[in-house]
N, C-alpha and C positions, 0 to 999 in steps of 0.2 A: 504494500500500500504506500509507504516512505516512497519506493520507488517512483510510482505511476506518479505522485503529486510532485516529485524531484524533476522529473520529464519536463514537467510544463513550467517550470520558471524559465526567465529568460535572463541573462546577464547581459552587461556593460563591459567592454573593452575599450580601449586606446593605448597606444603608443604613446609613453611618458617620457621614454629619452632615448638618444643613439647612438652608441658608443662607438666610432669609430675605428680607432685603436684596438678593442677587444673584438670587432664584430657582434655587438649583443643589441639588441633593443629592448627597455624596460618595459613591459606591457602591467597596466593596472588594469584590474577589472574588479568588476561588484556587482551583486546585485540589488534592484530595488526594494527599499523598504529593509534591508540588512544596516545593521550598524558597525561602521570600520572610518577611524578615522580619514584616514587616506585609499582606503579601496584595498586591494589585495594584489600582491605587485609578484611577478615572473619575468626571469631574466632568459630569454630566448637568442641562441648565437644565430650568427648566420655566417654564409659564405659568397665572398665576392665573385667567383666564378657562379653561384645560384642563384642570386638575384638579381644577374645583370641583364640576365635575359625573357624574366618573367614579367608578367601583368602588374599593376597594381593589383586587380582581385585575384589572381592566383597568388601573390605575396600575403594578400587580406587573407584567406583562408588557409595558410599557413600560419598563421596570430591566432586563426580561429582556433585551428585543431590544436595549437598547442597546448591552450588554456585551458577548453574546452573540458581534459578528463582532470585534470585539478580542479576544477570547478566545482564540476561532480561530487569530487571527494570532498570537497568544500561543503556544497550545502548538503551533505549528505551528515558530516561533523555539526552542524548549525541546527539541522532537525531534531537529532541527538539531542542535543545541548538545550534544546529548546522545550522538546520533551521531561525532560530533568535526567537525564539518563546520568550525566555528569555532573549533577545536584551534588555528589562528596565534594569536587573543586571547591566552590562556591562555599562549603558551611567550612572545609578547612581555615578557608581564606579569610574568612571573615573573623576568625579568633587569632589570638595573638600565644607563639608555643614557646617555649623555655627548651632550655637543654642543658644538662649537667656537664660541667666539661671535670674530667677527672683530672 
């Protein structure tokens, strides 16, 4: 059921920076209505013999696929979380622990 309702969100992508020197592009994505300060960021290499000779939308669907199964695993973590499945996080967190040091 997680599943079938994971299908249907839709995510945000862009190209946040380009690294030259390394061949990387910083790609942020998120989706709506998720809370993330700054989005959720993946750093994707490329190579200059592979995109000299491609599209823009074939380059665009390379960004796609990459993110694409992070994503996934993304709101798949977020559903969870949302659920209380990771409820211990949250009650650890919120006390303050000692430790004996011998």
């Amino acid at each position: 059921m997680v599943r079938n309702s994971l299908s249907m969100k839709k995510f945000n992508y862009k190209i946040s920076s380009i690294d030259y020197v390394l061949s990387t592009v910083q790609i942020k994505y998120w989706c709506e209505g998720m809370t993330a300060y700054n989005g959720f960021i993946e750093i994707m290499p490329f190579t200059i013999n592979t995109i000299q000779d491609i599209t823009e939308k074939e380059f665009d669907l390379k960004v796609y696929n990459y993110v694409k199964d992070n994503f996934k695993i993304l709101l798949i973590t977020y559903e969870n979380y949302k659920s209380g499945k990771y409820d211990v996080l949250e009650k650890v967190a919120r006390t303050v622990r000692s430790l004996d040091v011998v």
